[in-house]
NUPA-864772 format. One line per field, with one value per atom (N, C-alpha, C, O): x, y, z; residue in three letters; atom name. Coordinates in steps of 0.2 Angstrom, whole numbers, always signed. Example, Ala and Ser with C-alpha at 12.3 -4.5 7.8 and 13.67 -1.06 7.14 Angstrom:
c1 <- (+66  +62  +66  +71  +64  +68  +64  +67)
c2 <- (-28  -22  -16  -17  -11  -5  +0  +6)
c3 <- (+39  +39  +39  +42  +35  +36  +39  +40)
vomar <- (ALA  ALA  ALA  ALA  SER  SER  SER  SER)
padren <- (N  CA  C  O  N  CA  C  O)
END
This chain:
c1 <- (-95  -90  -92  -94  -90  -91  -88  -91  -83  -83  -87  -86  -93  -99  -104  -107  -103  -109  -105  -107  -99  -94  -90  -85  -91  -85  -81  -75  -83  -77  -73  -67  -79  -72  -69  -63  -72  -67  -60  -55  -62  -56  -49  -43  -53  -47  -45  -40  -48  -46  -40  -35  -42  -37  -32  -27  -33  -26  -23  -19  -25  -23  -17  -11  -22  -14  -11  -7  -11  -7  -2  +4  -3  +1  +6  +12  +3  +7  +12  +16  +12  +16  +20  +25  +20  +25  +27  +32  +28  +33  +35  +40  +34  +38  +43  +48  +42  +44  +50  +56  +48  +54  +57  +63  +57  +60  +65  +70  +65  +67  +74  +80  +69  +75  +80  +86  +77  +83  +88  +93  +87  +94  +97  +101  +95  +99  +103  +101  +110  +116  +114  +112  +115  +118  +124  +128  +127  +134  +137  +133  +140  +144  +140  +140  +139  +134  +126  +122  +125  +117  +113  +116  +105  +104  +99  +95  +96  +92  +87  +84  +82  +78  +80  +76  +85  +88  +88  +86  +88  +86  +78  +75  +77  +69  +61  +60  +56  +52  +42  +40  +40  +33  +28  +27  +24  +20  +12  +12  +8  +3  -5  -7  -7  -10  -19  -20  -23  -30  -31  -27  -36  -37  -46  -50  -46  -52  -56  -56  -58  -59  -67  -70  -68  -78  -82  -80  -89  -91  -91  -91  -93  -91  -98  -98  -102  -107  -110  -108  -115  -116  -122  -122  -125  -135  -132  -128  -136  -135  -136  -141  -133  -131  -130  -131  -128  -127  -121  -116  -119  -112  -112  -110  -115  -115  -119  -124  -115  -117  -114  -107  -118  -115  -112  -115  -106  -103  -102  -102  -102  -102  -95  -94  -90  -86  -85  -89  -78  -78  -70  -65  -71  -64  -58  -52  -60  -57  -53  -58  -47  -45  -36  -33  -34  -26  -22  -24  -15  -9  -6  -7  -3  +0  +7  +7  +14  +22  +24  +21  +29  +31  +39  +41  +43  +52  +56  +55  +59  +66  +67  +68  +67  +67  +63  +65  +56  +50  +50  +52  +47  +46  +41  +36  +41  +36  +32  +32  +28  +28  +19  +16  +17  +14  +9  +10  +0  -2  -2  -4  +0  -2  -8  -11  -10  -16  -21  -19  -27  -33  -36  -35  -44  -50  -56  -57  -61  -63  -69  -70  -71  -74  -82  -87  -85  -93  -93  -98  -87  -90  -85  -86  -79  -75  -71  -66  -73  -68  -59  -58  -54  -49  -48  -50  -44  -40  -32  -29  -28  -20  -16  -20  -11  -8  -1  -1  +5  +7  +15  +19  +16  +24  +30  +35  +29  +33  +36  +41  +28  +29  +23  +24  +19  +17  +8  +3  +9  +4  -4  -3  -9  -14  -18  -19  -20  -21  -29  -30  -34  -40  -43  -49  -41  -44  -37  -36  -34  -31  -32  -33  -31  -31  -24  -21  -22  -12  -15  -20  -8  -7  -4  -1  -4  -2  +7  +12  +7  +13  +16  +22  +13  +17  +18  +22  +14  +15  +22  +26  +20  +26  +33  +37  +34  +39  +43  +49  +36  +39  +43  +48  +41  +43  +51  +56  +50  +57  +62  +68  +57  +63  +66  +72  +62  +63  +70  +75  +69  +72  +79  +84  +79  +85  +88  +94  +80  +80  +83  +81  +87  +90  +86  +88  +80  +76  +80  +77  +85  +89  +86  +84  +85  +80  +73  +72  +70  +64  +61  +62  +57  +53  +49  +46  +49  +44  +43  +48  +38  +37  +43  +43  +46  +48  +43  +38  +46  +41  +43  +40  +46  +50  +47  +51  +39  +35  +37  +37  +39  +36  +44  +44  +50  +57  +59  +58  +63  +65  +71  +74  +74  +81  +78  +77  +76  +73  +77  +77)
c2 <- (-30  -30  -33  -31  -40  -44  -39  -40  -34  -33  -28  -26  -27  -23  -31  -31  -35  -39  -43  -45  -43  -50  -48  -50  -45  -40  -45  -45  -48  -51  -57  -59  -60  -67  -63  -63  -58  -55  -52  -53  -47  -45  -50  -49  -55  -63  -63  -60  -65  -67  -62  -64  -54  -51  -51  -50  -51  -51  -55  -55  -61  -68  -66  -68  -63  -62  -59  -63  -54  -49  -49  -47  -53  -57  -60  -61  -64  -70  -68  -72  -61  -58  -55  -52  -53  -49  -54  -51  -59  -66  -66  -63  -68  -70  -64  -66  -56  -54  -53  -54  -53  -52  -58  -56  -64  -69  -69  -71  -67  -63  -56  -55  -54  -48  -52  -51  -56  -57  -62  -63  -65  -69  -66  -68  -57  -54  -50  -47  -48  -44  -39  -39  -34  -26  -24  -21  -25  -23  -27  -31  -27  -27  -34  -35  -39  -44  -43  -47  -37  -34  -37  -42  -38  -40  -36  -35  -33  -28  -28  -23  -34  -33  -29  -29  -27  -25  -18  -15  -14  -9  -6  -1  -11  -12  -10  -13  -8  -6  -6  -2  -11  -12  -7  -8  -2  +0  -3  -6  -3  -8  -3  -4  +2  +5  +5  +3  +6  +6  +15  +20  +15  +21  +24  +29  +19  +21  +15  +10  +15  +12  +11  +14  +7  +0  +2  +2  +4  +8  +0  -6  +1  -4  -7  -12  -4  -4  -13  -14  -18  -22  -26  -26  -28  -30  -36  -40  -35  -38  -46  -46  -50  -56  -58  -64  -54  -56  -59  -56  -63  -68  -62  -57  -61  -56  -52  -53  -45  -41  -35  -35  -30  -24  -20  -18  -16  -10  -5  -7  +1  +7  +11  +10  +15  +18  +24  +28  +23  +28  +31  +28  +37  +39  +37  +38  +34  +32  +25  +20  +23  +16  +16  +22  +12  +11  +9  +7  +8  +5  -2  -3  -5  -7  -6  -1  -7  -6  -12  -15  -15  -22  -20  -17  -21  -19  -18  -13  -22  -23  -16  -16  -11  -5  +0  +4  -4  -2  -4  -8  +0  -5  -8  -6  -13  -18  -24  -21  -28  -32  -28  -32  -22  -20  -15  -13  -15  -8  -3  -1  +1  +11  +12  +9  +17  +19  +12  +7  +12  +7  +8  +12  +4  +4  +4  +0  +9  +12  +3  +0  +1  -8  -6  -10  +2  +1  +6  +10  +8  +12  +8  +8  +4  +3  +8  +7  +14  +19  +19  +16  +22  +21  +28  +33  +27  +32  +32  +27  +39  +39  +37  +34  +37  +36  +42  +47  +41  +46  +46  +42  +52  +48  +47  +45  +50  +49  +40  +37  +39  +31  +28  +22  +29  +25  +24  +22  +26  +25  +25  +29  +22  +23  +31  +34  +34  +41  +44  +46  +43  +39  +47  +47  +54  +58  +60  +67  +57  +60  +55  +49  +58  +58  +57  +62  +53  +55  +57  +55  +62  +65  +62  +57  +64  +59  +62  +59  +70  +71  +68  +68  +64  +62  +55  +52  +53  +44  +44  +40  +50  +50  +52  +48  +56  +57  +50  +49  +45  +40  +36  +33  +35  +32  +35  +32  +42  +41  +42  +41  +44  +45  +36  +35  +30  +23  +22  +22  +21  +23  +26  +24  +30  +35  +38  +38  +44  +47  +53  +55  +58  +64  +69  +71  +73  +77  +85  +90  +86  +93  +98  +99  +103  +110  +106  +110  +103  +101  +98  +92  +103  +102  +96  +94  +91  +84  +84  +87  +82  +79  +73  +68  +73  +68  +61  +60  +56  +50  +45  +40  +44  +40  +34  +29  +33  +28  +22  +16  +25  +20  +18  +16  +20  +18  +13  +12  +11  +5  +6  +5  +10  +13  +19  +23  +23  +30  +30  +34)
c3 <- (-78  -73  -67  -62  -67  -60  -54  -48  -54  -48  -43  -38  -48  -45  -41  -36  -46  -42  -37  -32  -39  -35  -34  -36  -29  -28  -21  -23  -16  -15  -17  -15  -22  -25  -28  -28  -31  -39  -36  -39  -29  -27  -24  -24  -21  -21  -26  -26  -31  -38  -41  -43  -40  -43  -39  -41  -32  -28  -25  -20  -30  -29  -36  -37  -41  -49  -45  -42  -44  -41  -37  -39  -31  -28  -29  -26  -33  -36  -43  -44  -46  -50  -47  -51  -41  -37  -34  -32  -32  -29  -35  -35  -38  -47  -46  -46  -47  -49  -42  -43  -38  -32  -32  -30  -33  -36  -41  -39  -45  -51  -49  -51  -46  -43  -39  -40  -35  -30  -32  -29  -37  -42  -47  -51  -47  -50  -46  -41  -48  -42  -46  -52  -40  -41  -40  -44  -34  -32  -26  -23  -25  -17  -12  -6  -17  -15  -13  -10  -16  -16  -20  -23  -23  -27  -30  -25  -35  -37  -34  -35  -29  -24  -18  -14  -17  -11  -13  -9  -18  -20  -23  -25  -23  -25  -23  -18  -24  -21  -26  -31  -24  -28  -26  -20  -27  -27  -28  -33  -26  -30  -27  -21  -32  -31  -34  -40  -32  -33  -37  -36  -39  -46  -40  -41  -36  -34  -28  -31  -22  -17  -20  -25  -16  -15  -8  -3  -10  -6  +0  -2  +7  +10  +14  +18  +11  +14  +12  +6  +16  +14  +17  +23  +14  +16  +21  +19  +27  +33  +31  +27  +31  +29  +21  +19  +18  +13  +11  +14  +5  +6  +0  +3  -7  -14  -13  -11  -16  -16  -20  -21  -24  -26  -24  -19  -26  -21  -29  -35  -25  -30  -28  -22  -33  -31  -22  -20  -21  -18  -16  -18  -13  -15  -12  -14  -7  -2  +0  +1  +1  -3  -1  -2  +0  +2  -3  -9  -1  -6  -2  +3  -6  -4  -5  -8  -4  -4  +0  +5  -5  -5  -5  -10  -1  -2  +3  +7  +4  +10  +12  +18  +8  +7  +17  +21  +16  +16  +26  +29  +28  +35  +36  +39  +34  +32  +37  +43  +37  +38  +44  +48  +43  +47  +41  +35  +46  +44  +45  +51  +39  +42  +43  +39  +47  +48  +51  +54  +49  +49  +45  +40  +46  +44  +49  +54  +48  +54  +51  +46  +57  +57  +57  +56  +57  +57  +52  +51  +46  +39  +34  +28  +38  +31  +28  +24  +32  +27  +31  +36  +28  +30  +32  +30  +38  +41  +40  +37  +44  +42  +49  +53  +50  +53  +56  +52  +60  +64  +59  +59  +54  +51  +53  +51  +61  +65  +67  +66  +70  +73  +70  +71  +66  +61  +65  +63  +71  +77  +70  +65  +71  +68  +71  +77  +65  +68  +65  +59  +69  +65  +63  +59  +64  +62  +58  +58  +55  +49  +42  +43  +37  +31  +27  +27  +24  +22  +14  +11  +14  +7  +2  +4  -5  -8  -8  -11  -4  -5  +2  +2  +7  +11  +9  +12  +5  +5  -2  -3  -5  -9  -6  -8  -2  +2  +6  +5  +10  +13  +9  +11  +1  -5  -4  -1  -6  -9  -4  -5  +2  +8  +8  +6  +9  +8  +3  +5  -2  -10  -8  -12  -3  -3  -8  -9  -12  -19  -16  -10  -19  -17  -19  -24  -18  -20  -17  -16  -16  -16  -17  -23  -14  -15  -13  -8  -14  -13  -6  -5  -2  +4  +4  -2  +9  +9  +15  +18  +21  +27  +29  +25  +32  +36  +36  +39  +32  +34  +37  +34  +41  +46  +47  +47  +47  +50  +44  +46  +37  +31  +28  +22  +32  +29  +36  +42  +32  +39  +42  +47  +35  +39  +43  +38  +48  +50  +56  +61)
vomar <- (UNK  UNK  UNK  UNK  UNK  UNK  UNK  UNK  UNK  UNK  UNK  UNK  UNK  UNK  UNK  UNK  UNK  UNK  UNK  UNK  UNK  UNK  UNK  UNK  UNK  UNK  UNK  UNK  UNK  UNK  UNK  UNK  UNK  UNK  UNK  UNK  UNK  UNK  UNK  UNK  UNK  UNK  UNK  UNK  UNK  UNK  UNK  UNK  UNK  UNK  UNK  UNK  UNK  UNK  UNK  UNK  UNK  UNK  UNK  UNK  UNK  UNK  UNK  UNK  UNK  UNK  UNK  UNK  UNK  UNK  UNK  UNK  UNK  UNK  UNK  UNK  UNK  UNK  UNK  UNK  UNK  UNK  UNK  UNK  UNK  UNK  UNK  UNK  UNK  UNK  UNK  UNK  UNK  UNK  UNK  UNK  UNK  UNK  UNK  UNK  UNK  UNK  UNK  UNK  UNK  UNK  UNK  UNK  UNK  UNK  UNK  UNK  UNK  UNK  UNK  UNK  UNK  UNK  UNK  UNK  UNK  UNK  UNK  UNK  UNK  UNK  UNK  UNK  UNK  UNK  UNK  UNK  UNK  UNK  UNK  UNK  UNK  UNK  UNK  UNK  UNK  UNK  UNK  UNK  UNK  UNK  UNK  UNK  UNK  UNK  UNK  UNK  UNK  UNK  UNK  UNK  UNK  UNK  UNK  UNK  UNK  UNK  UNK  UNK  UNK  UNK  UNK  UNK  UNK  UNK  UNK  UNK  UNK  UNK  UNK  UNK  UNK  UNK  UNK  UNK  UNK  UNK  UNK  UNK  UNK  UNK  UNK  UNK  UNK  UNK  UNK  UNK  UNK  UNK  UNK  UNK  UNK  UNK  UNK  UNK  UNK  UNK  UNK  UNK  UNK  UNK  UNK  UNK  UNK  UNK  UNK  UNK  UNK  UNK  UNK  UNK  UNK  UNK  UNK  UNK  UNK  UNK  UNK  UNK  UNK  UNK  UNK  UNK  UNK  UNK  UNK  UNK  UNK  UNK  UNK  UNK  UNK  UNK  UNK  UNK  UNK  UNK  UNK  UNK  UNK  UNK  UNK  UNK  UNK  UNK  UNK  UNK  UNK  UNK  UNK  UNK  UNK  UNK  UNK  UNK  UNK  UNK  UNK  UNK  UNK  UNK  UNK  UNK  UNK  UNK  UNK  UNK  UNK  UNK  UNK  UNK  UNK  UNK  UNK  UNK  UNK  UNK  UNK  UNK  UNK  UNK  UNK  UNK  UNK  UNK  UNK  UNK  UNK  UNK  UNK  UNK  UNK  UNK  UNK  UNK  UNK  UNK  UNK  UNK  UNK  UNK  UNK  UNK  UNK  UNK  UNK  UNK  UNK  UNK  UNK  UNK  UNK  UNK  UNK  UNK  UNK  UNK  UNK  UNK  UNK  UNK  UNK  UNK  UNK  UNK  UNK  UNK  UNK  UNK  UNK  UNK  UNK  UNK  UNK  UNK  UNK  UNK  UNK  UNK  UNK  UNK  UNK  UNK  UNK  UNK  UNK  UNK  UNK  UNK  UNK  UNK  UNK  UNK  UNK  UNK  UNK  UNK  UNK  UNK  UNK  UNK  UNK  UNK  UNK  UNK  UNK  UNK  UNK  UNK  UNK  UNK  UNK  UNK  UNK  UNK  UNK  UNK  UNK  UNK  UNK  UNK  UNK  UNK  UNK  UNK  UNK  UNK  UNK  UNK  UNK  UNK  UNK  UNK  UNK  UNK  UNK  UNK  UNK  UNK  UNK  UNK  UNK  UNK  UNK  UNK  UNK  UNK  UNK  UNK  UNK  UNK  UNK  UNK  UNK  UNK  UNK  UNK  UNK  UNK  UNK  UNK  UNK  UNK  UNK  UNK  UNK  UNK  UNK  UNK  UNK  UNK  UNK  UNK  UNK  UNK  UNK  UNK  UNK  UNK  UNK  UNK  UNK  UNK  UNK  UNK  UNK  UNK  UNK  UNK  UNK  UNK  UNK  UNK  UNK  UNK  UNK  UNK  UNK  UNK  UNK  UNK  UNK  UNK  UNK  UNK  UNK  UNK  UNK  UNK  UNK  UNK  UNK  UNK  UNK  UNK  UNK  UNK  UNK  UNK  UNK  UNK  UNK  UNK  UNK  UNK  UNK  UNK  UNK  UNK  UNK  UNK  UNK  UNK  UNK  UNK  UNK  UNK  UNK  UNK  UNK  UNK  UNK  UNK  UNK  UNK  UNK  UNK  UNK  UNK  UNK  UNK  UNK  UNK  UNK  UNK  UNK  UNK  UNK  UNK  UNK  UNK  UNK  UNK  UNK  UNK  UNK  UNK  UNK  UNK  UNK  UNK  UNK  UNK  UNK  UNK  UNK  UNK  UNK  UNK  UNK  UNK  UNK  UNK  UNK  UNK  UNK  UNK  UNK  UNK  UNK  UNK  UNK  UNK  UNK  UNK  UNK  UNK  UNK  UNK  UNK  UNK  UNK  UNK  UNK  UNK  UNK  UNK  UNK  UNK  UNK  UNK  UNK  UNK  UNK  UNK  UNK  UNK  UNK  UNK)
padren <- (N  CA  C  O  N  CA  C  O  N  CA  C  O  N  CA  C  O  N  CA  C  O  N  CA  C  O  N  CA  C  O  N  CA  C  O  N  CA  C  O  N  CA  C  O  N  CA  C  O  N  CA  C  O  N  CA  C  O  N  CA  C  O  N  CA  C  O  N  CA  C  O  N  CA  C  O  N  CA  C  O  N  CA  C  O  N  CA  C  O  N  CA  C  O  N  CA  C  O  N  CA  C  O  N  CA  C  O  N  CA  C  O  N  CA  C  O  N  CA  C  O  N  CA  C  O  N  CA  C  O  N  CA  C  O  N  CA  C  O  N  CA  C  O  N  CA  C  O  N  CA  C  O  N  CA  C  O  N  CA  C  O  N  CA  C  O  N  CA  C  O  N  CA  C  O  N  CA  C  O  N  CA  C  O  N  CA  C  O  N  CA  C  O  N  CA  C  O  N  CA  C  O  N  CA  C  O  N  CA  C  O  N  CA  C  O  N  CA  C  O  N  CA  C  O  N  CA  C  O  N  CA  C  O  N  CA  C  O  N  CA  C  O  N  CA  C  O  N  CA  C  O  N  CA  C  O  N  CA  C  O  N  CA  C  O  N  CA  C  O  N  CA  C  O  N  CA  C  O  N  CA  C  O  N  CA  C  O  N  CA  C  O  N  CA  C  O  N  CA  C  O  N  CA  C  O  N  CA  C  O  N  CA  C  O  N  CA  C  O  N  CA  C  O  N  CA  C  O  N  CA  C  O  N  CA  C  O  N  CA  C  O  N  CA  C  O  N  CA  C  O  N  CA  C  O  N  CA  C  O  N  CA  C  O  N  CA  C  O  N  CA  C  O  N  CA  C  O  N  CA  C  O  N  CA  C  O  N  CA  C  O  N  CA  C  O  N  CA  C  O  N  CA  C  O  N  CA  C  O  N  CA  C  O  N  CA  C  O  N  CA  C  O  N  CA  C  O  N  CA  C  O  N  CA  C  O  N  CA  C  O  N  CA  C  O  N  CA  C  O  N  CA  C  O  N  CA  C  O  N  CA  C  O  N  CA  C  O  N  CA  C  O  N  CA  C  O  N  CA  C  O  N  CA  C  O  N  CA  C  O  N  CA  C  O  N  CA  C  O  N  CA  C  O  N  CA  C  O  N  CA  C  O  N  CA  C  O  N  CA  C  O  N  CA  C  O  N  CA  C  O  N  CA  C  O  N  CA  C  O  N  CA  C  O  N  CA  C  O  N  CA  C  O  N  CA  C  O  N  CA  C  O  N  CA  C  O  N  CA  C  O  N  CA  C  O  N  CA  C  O  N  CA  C  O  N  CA  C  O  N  CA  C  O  N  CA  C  O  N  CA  C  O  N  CA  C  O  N  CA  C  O  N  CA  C  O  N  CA  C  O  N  CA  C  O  N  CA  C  O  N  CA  C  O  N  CA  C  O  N  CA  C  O  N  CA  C  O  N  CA  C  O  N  CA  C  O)
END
């Protein structure tokens, strides 16, 4: 598994596929109609998620190096839907590891952690999914209509 020894061409590499299938695919969407002059990208929302974070740690000048799992690790969300164009939370620059941010204003919030019920929330608040009966956080920060 190159991505222990080569972990950063490998991670280019994979998020060079990646990328480049989510433009195709959003390409794709937006030449197809939904309704009222919409087009199924306009209802649409990509997910693109990691199973597990790279320790961040890295031997002082080195170009290659090994990394071992860690639990800690972000998403991306790609959709008109989405309020985009920015990051939530950070990345703390002397461990690598990530921080959350405020779901109000989105403000980077370095002593919190997000849930996966709140990133799920932002989702389908974004989506505009009717969860009826069912309590979620407010996620204002991650919907572009809020």
């Amino acid at each position: 598994d190159f991505s222990h020894s080569e972990h950063r061409s490998v991670q280019a590499l994979m998020w060079s596929r990646v990328l480049r299938v989510a433009d195709r695919l959003i390409g794709l969407l937006k030449s197809e109609e939904w309704s009222l002059g919409q087009s199924l990208w306009d209802r649409t929302m990509i997910y693109v998620a990691n199973d597990f974070g790279r320790s961040k740690n890295r031997p002082a000048g080195a170009e290659q190096f090994g990394t071992g799992h860690d639990l800690n690790d972000g998403a991306l969300i790609i959709s008109p839907l989405a309020n985009g164009g920015r990051l939530l939370g950070g990345i703390d620059a002397d461990t690598g590891v990530t921080y959350g941010f405020d779901p109000a204003t989105g403000a980077p919030d370095r002593g919190r952690q997000m849930t996966e019920v709140e990133i799920y929330a932002g989702m389908a608040q974004a989506l505009g999914v009717s969860l009826d009966g069912v309590t979620l956080p407010d996620m204002r920060a991650m919907r572009r209509s809020a």
